[in-house]
py3Dmol code that shows the C-alpha trace and the ligand (Angstrom):
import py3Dmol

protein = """\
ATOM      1  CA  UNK A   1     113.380  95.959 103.986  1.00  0.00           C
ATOM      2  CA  UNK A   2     109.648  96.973 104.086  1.00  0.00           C
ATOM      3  CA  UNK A   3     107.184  94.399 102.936  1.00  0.00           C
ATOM      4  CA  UNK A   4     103.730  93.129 102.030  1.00  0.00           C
ATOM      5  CA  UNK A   5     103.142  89.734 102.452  1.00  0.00           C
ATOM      6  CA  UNK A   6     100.031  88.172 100.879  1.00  0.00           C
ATOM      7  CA  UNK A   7      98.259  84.702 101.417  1.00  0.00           C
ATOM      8  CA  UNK A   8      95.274  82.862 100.980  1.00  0.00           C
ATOM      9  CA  UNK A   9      94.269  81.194 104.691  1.00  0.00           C
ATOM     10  CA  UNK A  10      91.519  79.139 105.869  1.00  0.00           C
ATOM     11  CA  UNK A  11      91.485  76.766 103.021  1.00  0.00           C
ATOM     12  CA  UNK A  12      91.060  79.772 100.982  1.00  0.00           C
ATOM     13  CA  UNK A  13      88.179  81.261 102.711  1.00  0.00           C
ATOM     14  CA  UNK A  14      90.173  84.362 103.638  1.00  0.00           C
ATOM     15  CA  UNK A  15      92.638  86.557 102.144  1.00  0.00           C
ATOM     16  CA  UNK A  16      95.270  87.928 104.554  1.00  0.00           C
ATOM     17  CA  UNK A  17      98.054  90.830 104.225  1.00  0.00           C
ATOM     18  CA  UNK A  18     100.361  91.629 106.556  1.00  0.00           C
ATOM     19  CA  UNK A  19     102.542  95.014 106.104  1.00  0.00           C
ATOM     20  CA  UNK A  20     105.789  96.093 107.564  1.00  0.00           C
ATOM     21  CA  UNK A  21     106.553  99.668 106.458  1.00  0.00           C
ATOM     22  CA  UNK A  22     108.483 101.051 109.065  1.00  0.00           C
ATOM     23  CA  UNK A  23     111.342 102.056 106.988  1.00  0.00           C
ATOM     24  CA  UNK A  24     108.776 104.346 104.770  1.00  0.00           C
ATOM     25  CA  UNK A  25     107.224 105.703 107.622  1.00  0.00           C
ATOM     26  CA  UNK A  26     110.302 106.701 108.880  1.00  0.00           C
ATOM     27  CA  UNK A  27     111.283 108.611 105.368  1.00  0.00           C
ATOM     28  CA  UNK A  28     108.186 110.257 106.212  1.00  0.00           C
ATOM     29  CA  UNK A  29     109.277 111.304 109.408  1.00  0.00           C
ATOM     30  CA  UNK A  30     112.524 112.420 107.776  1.00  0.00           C
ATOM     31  CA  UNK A  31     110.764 113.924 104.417  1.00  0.00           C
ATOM     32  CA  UNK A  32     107.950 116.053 106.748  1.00  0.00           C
ATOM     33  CA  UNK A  33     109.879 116.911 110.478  1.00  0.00           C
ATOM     34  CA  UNK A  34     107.039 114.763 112.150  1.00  0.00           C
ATOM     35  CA  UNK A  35     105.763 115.154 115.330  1.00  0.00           C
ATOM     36  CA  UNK A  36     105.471 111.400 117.146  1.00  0.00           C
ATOM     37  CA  UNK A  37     101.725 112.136 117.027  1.00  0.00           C
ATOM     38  CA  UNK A  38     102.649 113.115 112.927  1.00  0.00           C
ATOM     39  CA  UNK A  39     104.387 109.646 112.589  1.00  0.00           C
ATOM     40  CA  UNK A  40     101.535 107.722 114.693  1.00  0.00           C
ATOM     41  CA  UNK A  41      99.115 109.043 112.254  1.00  0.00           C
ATOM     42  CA  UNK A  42     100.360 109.433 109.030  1.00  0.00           C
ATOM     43  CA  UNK A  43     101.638 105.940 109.450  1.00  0.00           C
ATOM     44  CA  UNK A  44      98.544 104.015 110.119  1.00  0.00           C
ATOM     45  CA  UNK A  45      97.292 105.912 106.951  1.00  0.00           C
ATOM     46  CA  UNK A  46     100.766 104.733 104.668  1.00  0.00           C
ATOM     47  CA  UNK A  47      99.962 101.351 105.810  1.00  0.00           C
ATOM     48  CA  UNK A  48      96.664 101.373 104.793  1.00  0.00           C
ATOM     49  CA  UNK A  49      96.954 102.672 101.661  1.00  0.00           C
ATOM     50  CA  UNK A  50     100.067 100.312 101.054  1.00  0.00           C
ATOM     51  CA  UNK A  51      97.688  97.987 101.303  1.00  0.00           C
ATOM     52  CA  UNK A  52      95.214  99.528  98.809  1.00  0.00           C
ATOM     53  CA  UNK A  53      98.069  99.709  96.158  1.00  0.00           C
ATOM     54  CA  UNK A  54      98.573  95.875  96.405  1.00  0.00           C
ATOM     55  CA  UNK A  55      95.082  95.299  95.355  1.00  0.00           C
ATOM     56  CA  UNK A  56      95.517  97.210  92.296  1.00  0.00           C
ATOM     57  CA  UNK A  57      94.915  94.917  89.272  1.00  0.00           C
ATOM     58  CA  UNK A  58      96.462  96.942  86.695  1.00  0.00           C
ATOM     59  CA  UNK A  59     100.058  98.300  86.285  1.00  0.00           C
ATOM     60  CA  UNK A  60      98.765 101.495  85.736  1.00  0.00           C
ATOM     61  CA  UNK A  61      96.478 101.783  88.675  1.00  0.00           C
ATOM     62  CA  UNK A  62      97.317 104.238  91.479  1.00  0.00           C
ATOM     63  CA  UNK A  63      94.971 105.100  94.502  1.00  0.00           C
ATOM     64  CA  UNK A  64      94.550 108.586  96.894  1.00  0.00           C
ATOM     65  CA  UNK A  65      93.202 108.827  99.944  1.00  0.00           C
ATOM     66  CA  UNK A  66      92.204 112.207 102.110  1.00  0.00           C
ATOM     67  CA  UNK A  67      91.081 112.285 104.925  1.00  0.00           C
ATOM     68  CA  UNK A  68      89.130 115.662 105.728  1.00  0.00           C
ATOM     69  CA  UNK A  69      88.997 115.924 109.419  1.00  0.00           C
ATOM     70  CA  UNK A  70      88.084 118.123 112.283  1.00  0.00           C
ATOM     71  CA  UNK A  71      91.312 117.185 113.844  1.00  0.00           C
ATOM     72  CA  UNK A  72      94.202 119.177 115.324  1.00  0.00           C
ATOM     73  CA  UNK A  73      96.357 117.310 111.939  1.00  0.00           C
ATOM     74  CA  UNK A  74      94.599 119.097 109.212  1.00  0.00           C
ATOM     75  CA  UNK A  75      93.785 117.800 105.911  1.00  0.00           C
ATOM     76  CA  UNK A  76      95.910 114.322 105.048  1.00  0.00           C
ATOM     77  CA  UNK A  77      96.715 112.791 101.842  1.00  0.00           C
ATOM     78  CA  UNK A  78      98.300 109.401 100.895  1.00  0.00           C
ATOM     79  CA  UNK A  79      98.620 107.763  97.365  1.00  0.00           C
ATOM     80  CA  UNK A  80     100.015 105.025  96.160  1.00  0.00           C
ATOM     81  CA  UNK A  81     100.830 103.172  92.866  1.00  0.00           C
ATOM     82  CA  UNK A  82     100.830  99.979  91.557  1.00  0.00           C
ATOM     83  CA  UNK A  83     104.048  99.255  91.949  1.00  0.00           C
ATOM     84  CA  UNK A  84     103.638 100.082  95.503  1.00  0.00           C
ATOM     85  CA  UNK A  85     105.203 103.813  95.918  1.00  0.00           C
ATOM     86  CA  UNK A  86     104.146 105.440  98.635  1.00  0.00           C
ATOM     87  CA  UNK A  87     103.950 108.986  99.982  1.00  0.00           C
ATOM     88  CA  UNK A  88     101.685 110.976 101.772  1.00  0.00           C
ATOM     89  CA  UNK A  89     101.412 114.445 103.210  1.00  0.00           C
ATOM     90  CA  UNK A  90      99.660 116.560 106.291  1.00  0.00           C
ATOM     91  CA  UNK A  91      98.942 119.749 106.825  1.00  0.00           C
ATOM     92  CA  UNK A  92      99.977 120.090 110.234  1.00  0.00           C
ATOM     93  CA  UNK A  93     103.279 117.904 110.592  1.00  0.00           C
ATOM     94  CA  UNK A  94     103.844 119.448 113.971  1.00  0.00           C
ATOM     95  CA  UNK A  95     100.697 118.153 115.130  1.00  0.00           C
ATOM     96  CA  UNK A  96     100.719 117.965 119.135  1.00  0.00           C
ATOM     97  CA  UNK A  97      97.922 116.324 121.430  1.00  0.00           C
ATOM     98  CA  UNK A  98      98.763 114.749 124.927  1.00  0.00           C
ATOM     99  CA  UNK A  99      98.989 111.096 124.373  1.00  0.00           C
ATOM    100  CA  UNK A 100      95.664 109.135 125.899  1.00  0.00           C
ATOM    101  CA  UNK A 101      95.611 107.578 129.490  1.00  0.00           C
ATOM    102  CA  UNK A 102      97.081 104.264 128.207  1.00  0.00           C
ATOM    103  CA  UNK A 103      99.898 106.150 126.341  1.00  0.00           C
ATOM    104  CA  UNK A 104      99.533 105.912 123.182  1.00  0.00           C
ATOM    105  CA  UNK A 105      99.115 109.074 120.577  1.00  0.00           C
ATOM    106  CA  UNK A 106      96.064 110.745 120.146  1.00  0.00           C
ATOM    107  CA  UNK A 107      95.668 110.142 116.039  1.00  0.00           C
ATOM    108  CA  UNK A 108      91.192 110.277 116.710  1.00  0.00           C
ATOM    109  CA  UNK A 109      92.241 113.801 118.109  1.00  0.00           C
ATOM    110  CA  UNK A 110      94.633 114.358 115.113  1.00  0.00           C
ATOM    111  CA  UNK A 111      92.382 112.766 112.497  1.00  0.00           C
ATOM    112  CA  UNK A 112      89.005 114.508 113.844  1.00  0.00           C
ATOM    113  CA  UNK A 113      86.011 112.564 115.024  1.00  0.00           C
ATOM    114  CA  UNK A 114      84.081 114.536 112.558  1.00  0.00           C
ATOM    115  CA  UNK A 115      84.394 115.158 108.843  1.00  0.00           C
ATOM    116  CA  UNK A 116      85.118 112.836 105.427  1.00  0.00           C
ATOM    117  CA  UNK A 117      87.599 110.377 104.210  1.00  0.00           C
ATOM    118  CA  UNK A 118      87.959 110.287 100.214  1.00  0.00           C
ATOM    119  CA  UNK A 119      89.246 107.238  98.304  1.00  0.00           C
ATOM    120  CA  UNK A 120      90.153 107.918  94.831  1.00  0.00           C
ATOM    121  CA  UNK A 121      91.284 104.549  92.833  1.00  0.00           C
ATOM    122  CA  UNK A 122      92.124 104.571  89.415  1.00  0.00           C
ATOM    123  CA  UNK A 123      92.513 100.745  87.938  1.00  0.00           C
ATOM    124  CA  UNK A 124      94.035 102.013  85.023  1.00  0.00           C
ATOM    125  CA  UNK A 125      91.150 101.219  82.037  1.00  0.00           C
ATOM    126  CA  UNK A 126      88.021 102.747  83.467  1.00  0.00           C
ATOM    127  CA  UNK A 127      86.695 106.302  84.834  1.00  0.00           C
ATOM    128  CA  UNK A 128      88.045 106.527  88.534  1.00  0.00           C
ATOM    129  CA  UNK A 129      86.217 104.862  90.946  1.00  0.00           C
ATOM    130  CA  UNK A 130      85.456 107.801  93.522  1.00  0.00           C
ATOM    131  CA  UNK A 131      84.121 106.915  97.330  1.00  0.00           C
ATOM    132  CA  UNK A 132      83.388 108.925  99.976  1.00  0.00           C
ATOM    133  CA  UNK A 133      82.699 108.212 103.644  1.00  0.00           C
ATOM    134  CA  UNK A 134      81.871 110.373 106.851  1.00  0.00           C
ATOM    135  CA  UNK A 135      84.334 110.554 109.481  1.00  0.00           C
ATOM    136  CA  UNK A 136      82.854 108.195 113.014  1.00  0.00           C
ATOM    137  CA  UNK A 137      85.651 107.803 114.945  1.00  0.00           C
ATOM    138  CA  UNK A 138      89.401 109.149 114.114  1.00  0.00           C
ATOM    139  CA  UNK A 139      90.544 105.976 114.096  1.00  0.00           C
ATOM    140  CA  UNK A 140      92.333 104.775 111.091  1.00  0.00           C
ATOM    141  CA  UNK A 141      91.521 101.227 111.588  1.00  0.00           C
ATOM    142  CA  UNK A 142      87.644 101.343 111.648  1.00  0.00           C
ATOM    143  CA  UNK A 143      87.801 104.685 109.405  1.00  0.00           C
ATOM    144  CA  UNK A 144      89.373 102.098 106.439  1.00  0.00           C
ATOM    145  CA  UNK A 145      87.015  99.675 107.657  1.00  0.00           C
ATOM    146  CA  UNK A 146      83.844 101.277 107.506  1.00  0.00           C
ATOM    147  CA  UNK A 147      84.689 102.916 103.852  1.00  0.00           C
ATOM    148  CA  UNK A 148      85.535  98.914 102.418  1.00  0.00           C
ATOM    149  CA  UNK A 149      81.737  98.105 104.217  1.00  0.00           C
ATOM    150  CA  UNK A 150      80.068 101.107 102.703  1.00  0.00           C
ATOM    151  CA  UNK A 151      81.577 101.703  99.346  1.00  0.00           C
ATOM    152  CA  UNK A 152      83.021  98.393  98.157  1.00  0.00           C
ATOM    153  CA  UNK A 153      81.052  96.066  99.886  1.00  0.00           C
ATOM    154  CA  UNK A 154      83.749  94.231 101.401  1.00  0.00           C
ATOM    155  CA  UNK A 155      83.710  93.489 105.189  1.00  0.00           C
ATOM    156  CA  UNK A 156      87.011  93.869 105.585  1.00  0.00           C
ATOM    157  CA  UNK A 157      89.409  94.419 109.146  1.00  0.00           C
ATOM    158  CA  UNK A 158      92.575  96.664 109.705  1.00  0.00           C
ATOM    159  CA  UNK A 159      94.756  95.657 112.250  1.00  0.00           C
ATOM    160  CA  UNK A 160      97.167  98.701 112.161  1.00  0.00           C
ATOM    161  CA  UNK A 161      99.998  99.539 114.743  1.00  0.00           C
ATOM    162  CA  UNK A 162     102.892 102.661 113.944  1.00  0.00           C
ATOM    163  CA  UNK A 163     104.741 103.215 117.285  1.00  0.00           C
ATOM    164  CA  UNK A 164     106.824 106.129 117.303  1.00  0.00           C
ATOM    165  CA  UNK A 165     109.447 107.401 119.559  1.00  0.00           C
ATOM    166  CA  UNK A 166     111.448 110.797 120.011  1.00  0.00           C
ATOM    167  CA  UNK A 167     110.217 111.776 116.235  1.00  0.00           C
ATOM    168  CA  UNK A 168     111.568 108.332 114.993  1.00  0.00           C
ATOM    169  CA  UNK A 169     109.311 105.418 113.691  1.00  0.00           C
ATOM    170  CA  UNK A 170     109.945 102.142 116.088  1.00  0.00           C
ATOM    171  CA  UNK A 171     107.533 100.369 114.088  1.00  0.00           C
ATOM    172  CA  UNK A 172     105.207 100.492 111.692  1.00  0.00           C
ATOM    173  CA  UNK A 173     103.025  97.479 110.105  1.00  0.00           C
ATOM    174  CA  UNK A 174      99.518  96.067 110.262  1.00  0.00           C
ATOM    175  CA  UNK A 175      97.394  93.144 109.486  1.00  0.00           C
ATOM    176  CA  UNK A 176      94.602  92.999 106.861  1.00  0.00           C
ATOM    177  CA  UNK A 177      91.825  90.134 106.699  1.00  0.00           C
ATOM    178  CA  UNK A 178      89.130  89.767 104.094  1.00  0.00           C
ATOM    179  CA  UNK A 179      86.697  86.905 103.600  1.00  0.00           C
ATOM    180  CA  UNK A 180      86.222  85.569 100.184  1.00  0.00           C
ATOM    181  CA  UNK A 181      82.990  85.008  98.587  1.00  0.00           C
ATOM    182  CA  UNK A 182      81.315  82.012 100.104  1.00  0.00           C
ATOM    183  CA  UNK A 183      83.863  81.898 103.108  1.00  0.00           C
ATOM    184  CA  UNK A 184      82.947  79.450 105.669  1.00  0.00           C
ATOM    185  CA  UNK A 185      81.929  81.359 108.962  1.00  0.00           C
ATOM    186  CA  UNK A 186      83.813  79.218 111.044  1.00  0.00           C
ATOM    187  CA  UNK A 187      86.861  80.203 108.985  1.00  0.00           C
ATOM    188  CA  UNK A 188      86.036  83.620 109.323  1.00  0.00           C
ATOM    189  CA  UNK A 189      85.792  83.319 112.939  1.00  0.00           C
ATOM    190  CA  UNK A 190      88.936  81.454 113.791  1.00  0.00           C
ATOM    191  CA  UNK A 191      90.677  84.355 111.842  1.00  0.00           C
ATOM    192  CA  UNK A 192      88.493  86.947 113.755  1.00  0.00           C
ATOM    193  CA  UNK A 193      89.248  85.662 117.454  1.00  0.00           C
ATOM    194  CA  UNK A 194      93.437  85.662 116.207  1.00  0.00           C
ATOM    195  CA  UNK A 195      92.700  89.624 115.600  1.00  0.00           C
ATOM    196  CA  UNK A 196      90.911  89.970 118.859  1.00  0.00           C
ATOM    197  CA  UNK A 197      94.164  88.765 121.001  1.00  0.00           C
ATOM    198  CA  UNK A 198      95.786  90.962 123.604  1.00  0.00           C
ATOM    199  CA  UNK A 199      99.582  89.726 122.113  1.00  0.00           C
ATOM    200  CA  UNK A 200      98.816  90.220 118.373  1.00  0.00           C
ATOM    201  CA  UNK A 201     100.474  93.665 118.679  1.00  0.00           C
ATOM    202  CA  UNK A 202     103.788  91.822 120.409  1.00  0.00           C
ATOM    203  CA  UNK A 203     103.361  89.629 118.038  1.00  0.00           C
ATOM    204  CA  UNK A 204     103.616  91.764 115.295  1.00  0.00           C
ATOM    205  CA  UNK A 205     106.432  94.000 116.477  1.00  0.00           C
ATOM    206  CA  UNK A 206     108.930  91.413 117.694  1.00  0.00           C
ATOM    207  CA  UNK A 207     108.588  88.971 114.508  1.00  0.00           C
ATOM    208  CA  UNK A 208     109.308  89.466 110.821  1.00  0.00           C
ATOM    209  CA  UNK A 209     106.154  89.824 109.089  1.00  0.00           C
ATOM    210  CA  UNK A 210     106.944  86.834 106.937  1.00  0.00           C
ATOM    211  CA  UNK A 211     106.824  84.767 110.092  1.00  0.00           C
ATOM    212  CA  UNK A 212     103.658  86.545 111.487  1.00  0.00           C
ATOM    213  CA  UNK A 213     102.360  84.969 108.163  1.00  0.00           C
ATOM    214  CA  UNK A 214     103.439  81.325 109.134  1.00  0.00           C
ATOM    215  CA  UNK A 215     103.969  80.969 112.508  1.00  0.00           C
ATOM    216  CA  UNK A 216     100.120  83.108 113.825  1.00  0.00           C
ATOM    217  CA  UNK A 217      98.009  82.656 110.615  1.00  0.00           C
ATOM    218  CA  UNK A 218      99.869  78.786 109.725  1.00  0.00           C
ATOM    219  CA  UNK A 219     100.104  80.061 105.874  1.00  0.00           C
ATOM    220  CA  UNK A 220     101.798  78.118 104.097  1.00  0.00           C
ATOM    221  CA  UNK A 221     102.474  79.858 100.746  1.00  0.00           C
ATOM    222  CA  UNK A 222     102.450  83.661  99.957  1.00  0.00           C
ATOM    223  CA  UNK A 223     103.627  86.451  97.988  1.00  0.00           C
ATOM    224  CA  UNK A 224     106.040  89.033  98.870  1.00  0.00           C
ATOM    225  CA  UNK A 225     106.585  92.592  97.392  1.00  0.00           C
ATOM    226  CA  UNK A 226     109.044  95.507  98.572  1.00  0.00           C
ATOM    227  CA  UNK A 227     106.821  98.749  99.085  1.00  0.00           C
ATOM    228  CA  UNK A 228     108.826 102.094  99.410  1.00  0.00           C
ATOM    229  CA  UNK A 229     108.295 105.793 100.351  1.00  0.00           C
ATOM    230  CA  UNK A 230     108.978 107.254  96.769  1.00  0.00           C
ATOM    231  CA  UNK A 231     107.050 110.203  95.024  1.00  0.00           C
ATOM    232  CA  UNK A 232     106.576 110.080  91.621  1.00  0.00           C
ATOM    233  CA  UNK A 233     106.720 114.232  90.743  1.00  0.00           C
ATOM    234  CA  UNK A 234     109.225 115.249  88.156  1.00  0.00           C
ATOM    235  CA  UNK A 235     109.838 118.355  86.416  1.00  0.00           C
ATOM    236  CA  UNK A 236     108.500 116.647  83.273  1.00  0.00           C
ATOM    237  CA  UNK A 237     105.026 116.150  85.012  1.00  0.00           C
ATOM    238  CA  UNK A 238     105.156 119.496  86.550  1.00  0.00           C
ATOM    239  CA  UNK A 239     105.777 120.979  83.402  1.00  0.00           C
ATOM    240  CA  UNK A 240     102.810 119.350  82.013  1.00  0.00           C
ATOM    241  CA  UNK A 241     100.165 120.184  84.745  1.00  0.00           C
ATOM    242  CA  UNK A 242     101.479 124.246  84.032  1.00  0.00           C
ATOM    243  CA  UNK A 243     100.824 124.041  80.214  1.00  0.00           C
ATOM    244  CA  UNK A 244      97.214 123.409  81.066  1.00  0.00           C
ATOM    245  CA  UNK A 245      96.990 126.744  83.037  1.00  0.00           C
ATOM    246  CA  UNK A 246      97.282 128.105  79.345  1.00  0.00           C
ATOM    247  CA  UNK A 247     100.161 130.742  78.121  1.00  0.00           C
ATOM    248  CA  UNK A 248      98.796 134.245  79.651  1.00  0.00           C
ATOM    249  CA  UNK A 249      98.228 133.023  83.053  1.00  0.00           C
ATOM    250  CA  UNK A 250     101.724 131.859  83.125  1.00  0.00           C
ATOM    251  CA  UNK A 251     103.286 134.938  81.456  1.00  0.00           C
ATOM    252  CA  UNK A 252     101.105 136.784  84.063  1.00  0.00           C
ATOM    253  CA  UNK A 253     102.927 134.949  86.636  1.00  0.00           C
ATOM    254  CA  UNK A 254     106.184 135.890  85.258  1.00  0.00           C
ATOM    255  CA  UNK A 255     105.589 139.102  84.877  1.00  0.00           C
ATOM    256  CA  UNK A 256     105.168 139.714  88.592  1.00  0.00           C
ATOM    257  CA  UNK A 257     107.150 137.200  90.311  1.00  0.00           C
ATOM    258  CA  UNK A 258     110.193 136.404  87.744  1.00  0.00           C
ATOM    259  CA  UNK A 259     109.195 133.161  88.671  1.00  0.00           C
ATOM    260  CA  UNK A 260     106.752 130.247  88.997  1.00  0.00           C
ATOM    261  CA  UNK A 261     107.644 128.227  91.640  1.00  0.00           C
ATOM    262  CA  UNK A 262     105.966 124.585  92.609  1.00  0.00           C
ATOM    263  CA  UNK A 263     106.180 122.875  95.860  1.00  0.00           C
ATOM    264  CA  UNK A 264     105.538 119.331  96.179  1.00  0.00           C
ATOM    265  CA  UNK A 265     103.956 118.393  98.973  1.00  0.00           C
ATOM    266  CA  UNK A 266     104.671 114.214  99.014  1.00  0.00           C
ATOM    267  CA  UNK A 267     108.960 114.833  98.924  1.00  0.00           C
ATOM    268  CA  UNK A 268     108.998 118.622 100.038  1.00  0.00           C
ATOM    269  CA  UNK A 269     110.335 119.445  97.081  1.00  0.00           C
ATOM    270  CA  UNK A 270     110.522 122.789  95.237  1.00  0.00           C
ATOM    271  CA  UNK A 271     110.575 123.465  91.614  1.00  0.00           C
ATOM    272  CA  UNK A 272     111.511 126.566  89.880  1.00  0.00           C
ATOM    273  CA  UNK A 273     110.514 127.692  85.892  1.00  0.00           C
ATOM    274  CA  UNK A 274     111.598 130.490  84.161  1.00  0.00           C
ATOM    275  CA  UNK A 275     110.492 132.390  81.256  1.00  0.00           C
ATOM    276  CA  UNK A 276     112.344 130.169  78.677  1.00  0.00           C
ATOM    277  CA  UNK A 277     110.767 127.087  80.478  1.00  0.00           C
ATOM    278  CA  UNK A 278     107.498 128.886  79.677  1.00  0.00           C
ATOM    279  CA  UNK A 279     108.576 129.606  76.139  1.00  0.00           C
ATOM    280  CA  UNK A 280     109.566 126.110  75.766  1.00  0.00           C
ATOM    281  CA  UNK A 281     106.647 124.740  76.855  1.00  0.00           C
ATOM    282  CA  UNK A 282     105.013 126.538  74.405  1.00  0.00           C
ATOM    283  CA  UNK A 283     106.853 125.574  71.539  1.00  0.00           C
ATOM    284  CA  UNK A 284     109.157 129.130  71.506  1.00  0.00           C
ATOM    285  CA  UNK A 285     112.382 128.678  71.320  1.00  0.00           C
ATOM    286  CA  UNK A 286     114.069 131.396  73.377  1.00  0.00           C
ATOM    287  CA  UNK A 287     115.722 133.291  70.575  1.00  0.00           C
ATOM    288  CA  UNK A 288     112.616 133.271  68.147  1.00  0.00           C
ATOM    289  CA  UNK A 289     110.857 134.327  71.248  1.00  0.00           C
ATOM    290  CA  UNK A 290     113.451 137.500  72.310  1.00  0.00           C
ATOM    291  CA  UNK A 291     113.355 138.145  68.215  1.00  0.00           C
ATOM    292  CA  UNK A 292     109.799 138.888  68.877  1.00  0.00           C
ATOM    293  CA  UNK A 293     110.097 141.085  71.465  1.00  0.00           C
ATOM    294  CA  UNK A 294     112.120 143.995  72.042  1.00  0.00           C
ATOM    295  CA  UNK A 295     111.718 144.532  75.907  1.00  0.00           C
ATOM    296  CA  UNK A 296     112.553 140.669  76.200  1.00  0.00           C
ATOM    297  CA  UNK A 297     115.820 141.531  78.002  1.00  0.00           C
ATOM    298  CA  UNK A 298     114.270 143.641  80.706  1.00  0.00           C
ATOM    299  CA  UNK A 299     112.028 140.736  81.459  1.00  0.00           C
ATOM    300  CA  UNK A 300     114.882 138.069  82.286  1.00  0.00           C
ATOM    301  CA  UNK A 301     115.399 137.391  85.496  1.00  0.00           C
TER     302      UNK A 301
END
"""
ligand_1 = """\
1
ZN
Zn 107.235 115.003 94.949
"""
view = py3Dmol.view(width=600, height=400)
view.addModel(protein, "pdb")
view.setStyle({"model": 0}, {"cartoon": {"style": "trace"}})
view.addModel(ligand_1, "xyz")
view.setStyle({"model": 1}, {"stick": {}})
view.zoomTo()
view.show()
């Protein structure tokens, strides 16, 4: 089962998370036909924002993230909720690069070197907090990095492997320090230099992440919470976001297609309505509404 594990190390003078999501990343891989290069990159992005979600304060929060790249991947967008669903989407699931001299997938060349990253976070009681950041280097890590330096203030580091093979996620997980106010540099440091080893990456693919937590970091007490791949559309939601298109437009729709169909792009799911959706969502029941109109019949589908 997927987890985020949370502690406070150091003596409290730095917050740590460590993720292991490969079983969502892997109903990614399933839910959008990805590409290795797909699952490298959209993964490091579901972890990330996996770990945004579990630093939401309030049960209502949810957070987005888009990434607006030059990149062979297209536009990509991840959100997440409180209660840590996750799903995300790209434009170009088929994405192909040749992997880099040392073998692993090209996500900079997927991502784009050049362009903007957009964090939308909603805590749930306030206007949405909205930050933007340009695009440096494609690479998730320092991408996530830089925005938390820029925008929240917050030197924070990603540590973020997804290895995929033959269009199936090995692994998927990551590590995520943050000092707390008044941290002790020395604390920092120690934490720092256990980031900067060659093995971490073993490390963190061979253990479970709860013992990454004990056995690398020596924490002693943490939290753990089950995130999942799961979007939250419905027909119910869907059927609210058309009302606000307003009758005509919809009716207009109708009239020309039969039809208005709505594609989700987080579960690749498709959604039909029909004229007596439209009349119900519009408070018409359908035989007041055929009552009404004599050529009513020549519109059904
Ligand atoms: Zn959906």
């Amino acid at each position: 089962m997927d987890k985020v594990i949370r502690a406070l190390i150091e003596g409290g003078d730095v917050s740590l998370t460590v993720i292991q999501n490969t079983q969502m990343v892997q109903t990614a891989a399933n839910t959008h036909f990805l590409t290795n290069l797909g699952i490298a990159t959209l993964g490091r992005i579901l972890t990330a924002v996996t770990y945004l979600s579990a630093c939401l304060k309030d049960e209502s929060g949810q957070v987005s993230v888009t990434f607006k790249g030059n990149g062979e991947g297209g536009d990509i967008c991840v959100s997440g909720n409180y209660d840590l669903s996750i799903r995300g989407a790209i434009d170009n699931p088929y994405v192909y690069l040749p992997p880099k001299p040392n073998g692993e997938e090209d996500v900079e060349g997927a991502i784009g070197r050049s362009g903007s990253m957009t964090v939308v976070r909603d805590d749930g009681y306030s206007t949405p907090f909205v930050g933007t950041c340009e695009l440096k280097t494609g690479d998730v890590g320092d991408e996530f990095a830089r925005y938390f330096a820029l925008s929240e203030q917050l030197p924070t580091a990603f540590f973020l492997v997804t290895i995929p093979d033959d269009e199936n996620c090995v692994y998927s997980g990551g590590i995520i320090v943050q000092p707390m106010p008044g941290a002790r540099e020395e604390s920092v440091e120690r934490v720092t230099d256990l980031l900067s080893k060659t093995d971490l990456r073993d490390k963190l693919t061979a253990m479970d992440a709860e013992e990454v937590v004990k056995k690398v970091f020596g924490a002693e007490s943490y939290t753990v919470r089950n995130p999942l791949y799961r979007c939250t559309c419905s027909r119910e939601y869907l059927r609210d976001i058309l009302r606000s298109f307003g009758e005509a437009e919809l009716r207009d729709i109708l009239a020309k297609e039969k039809r208005i169909c709505v594609h989700c792009h987080f579960c690749n799911t498709d959604y039909a309505f029909y004229e007596e959706d439209v009349d119900e969502m519009f408070g018409k029941r359908k035989e007041t509404w055929e009552s009404n109109d004599s050529n009513s019949t020549e519109k059904n589908c």
